[in-house]
N, C-alpha and C positions, 0 to 999 in steps of 0.2 A: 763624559766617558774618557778615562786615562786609556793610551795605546803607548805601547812601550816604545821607544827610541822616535816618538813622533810628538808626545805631549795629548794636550784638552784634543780630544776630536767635537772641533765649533762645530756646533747644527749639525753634529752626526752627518758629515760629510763621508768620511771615510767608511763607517757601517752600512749605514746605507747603499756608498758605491761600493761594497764590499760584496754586499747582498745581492745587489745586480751583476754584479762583475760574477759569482759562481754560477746566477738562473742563467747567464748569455752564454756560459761558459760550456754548462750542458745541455744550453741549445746550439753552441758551439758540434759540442761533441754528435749531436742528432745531424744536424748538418753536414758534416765532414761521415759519419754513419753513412747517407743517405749518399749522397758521391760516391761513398767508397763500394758501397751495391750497384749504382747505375753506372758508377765510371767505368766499369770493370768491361773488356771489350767481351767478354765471356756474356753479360746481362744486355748494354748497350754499345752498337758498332759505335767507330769513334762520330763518324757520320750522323749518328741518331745523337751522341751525347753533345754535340757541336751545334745543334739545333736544339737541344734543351740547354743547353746556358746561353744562347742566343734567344729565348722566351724570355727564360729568368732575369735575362740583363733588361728587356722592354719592361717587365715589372716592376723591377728594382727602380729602374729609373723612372718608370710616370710614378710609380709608388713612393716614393722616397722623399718627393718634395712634399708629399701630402703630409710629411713630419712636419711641415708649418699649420698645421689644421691642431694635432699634436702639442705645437709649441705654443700653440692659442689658447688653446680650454685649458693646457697648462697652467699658463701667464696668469691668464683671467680667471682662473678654481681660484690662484693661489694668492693672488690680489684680490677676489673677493676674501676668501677665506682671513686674510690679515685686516680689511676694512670691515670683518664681523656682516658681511653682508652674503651668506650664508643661503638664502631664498634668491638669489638671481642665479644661483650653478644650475640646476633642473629645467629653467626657461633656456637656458643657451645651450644644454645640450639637445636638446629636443629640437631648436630651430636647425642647429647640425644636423641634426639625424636628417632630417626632412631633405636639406640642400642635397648631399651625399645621394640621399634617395635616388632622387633625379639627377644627379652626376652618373649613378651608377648603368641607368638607363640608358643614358646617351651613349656612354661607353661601349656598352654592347651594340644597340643598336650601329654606331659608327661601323665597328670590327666587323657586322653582318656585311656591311652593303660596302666593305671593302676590303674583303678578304679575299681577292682574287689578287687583288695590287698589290698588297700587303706580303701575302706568302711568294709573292714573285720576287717582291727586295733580299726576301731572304730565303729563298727557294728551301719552302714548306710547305709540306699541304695545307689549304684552308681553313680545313677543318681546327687546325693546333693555333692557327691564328683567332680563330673564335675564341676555342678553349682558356685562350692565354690571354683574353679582354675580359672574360666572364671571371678567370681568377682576381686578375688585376680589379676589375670592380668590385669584388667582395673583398680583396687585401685593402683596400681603401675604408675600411669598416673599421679596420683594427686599431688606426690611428684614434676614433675617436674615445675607445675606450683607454687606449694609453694614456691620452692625455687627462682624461679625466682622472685615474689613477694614481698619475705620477702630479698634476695639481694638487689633490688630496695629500699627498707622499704617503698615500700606500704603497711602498717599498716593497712589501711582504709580495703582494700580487702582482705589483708590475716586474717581480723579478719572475713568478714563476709561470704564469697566465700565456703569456708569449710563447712558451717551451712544449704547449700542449700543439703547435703548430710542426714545429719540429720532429717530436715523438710521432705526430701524425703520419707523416709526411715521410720520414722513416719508412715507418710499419709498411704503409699503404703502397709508398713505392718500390719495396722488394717486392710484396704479393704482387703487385701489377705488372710490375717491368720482367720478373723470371717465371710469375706460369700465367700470367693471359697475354700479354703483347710488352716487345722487347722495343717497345719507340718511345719516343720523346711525349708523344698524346698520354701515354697511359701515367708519367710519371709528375706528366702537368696535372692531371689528373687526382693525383697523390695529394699534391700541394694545393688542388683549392677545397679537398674534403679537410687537407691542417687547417685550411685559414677558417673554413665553417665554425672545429672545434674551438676556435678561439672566440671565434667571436658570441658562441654559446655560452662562456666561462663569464666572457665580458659583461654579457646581460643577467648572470649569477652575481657577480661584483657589484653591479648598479641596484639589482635588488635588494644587497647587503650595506650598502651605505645607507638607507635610509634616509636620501636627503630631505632638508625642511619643504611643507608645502612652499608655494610658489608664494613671496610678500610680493613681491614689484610687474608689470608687465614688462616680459623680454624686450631687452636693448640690445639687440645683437651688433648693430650697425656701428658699433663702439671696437667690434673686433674685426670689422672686415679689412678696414687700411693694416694694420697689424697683420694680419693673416697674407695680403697682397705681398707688406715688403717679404716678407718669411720664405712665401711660394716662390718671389726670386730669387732668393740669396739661397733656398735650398736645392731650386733647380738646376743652378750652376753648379751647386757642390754633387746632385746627383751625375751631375754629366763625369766629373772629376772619377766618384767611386765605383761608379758601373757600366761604363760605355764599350770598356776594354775588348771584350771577346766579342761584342755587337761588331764593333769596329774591327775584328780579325774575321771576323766570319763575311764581311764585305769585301775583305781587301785579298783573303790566302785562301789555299785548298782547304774539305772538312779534314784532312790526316792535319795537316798544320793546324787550323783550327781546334780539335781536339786538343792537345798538346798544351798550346797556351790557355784556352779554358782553366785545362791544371793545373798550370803555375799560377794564374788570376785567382783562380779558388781557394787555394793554398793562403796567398797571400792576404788576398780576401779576412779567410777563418782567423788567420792569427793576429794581424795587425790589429785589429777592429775589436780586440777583446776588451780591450780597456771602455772604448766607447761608453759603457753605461757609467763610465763617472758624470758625464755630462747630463744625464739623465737623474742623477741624485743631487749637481750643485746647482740646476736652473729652476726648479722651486726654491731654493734659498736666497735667491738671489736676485727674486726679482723687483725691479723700481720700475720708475714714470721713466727712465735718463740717468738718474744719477750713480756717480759710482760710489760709494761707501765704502769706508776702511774695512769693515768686515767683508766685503763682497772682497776688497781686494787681498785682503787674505784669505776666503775659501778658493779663488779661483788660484792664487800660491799654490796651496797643498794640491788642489785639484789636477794643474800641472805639472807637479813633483811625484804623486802618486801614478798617473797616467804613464808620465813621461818614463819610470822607471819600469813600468811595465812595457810597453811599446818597446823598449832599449832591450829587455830581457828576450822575447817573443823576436824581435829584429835579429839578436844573432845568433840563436839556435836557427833560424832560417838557413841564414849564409852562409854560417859554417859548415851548416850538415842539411841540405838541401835535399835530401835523398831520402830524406828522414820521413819527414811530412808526406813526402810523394809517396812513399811503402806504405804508411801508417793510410793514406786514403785511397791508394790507387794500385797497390801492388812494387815488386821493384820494379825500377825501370828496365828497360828493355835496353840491351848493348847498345844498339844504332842509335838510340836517343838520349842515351847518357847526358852525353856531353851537353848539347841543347836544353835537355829539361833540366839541369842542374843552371844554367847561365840566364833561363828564362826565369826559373822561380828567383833566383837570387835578385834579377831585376827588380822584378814584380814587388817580392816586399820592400823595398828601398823604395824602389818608387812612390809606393802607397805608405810607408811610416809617414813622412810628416801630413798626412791628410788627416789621421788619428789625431792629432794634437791641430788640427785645422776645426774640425769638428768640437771641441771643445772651446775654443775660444771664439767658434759661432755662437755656437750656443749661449755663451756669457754675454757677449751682446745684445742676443735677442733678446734676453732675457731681462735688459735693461732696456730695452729700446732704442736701439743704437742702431741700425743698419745701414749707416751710408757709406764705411768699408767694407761691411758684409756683401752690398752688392758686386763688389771686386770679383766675387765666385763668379757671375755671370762670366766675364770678359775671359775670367780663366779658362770655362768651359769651352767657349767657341774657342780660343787658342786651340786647347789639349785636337778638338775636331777638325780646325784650320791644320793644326802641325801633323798630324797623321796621314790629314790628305795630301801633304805635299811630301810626308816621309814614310813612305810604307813599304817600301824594300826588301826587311826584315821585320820580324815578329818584334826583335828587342827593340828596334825601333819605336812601339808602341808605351812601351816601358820607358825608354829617355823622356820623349815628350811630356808621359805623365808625370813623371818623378818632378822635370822641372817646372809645369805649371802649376804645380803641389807646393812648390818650397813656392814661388812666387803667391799664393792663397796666404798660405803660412805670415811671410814676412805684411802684406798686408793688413792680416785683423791684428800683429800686431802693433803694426803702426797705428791704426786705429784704438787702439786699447793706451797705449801711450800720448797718443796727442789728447782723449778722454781726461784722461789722469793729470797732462799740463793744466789742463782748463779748471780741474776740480781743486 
């Protein structure tokens, strides 16, 4: 495929992430939707909305590392798929499904017999601490069908399958939050009848591959050190993309907390758009270790393409910060002008180079590389070390992050370079 002023798009890098980049985009826009209904102090006090992104952030973050579950049936589809060994994809998801099973369980069970402690850390009622294990164990669902998808590079579905959670979640949390109850419960609520629908769409998907009966008996035990390093190096980077408002809603009032929620949201939506290029170059890309002149030129364009979007999205933030904040939340209010205009501008700066952090994870794992990847780790406890000894101010949460991010950054690329002396 010719693209103009770009040349040969190799392995449908660009389409593909093209393809993902518009399904994220108007799940983008479902998401920023769904804030801009519950954010609104008219639907949810700021007090209820500062306890629902205080959920959403426990989600995001035990959820998020399960991206290495993801990046497994990934790796593994798409390394069978290149070794014609086609009959072992249907055993390894199936052994998934089953673990998950019982991850799921335990989850819940845990959040029962400690929901008293648990809504005390974050003075919630119990009840929302339940609700928001029972989602988190069924958001744990979605990974396995992603990755079986994006292994395949079915493009088509894993760009739009995901979006059906969103539109959900939308819909469901206007009806719930403005006529049966204005709290946090009812719009967690929302969010775990989205992740149901996805995961229904998911099991439509897998009926429509049609995979070969099973040739070989399941080797699962081939993915679990792969799947170990992944759970690390993604757990750190979850600490990096989601801990923010966790960590404001421990340290400041809920009016202050509400506030930064919005600039973290904000920046959140926009930086992160790019992200599903990573998700079109790591089936392309994937080896045993080695790097290859074509990987190192899809991961090129991968970060020239990313990196111009992120740059684009970056200074519409900063320059017009007021923008974002009307488009999801209303204008600002005089008293808080100034602040919500200095917090958002942090917040995206802070969080750009994690965008292009993310990617050059992913390029790694996808080669088996992770022994700069684990650097996320040390970055996370940092971002949590530097908060707890600097929490003074709101933006204070925002330096820290910014610079434990550039310090991620300069890492995988040192690791990608010292890769490349060796090859």
């Amino acid at each position: 495929m010719k693209i103009p002023f770009w040349g040969k798009d190799e392995g449908g890098l660009i389409q593909h992430g093209s393809v993902l980049i518009v399904g994220t985009f108007l799940g983008a826009l479902c998401n920023a939707g769904f804030h801009m209904v519950v954010g609104r102090e008219a639907v949810l006090p700021n007090a209820e909305y500062g306890a629902l992104a205080a959920m959403l952030g426990i989600i995001l973050v035990a959820s998020t590392p399960m991206l290495a579950l993801q990046n497994t049936l990934a790796h593994f589809v798409s390394h069978f798929i290149r070794e014609n060994r086609q009959g072992e994809i249907r055993p390894l998801f199936r052994h998934w499904s089953a673990v998950f099973g019982a991850i799921s369980i335990l989850l819940v069970a845990a959040a029962w017999l400690g929901r008293a402690r648990l809504a005390a850390v974050w003075d919630v009622p119990p009840a929302l601490i339940v609700l928001t294990f029972v989602v988190l164990a069924a958001s744990l669902w979605m990974n396995l069908f992603y990755g079986l998808l994006q292994g395949m590079q079915w493009f088509g579905w894993l760009a739009w399958v995901p979006q059906a959670w969103g539109a959900t979640r939308l819909a469901l949390g206007a009806v719930f939050t403005i006529f049966i109850s204005a709290t946090a419960f009812a719009a967690v609520a929302a969010q775990g009848l989205g992740v149901l629908a996805v995961i229904a769409l998911g099991l439509f998907a897998l009926a429509a591959m049609r995979l070969p009966a099973d040739s070989v008996a399941a080797r699962p035990h081939e993915t679990y050190r792969y799947l170990g390093s992944s759970l690390i190096c993604l757990a750190g980077y979850a600490m990096l993309m989601n801990l923010d408002t966790a960590l404001a809603k421990h340290y400041f009032d809920p009016e202050t907390v509400g506030r930064f929620a919005k600039a973290a949201v904000i920046a959140r939506t926009a930086v992160f758009l790019p992200v599903p290029v990573a998700a079109a170059l790591f089936p392309k890309v994937t080896t045993t270790g080695a790097m290859t002149a074509e990987s190192r030129r899809l991961l090129g364009r991968a970060l020239a393409f990313a990196g111009l979007l992120i740059a684009l999205v970056a200074v519409v933030c900063v320059a017009m910060p007021q923008l974002p904040w009307a488009i999801l939340f209303g204008p600002m209010s005089p008293d808080i002008a100034a602040s919500a205009k200095l917090l958002t501008r942090a917040m995206v700066l802070a969080m750009s180079p994690l965008a292009l952090a993310y990617l050059l994870l992913n390029f790694e794992m996808a080669q088996r590389r992770f022994f700069w990847c684990y650097g996320m780790v040390p970055c996370g406890l940092a971002y949590v070390g530097g908060v707890a000894l600097f929490h003074s101010r709101p933006l204070q949460i925002a330096l820290v992050l910014g610079a434990l991010n550039l310090v991620a950054v300069v890492l995988l690329v040192a690791g990608i370079f010292a890769q490349r002396r060796r090859a």
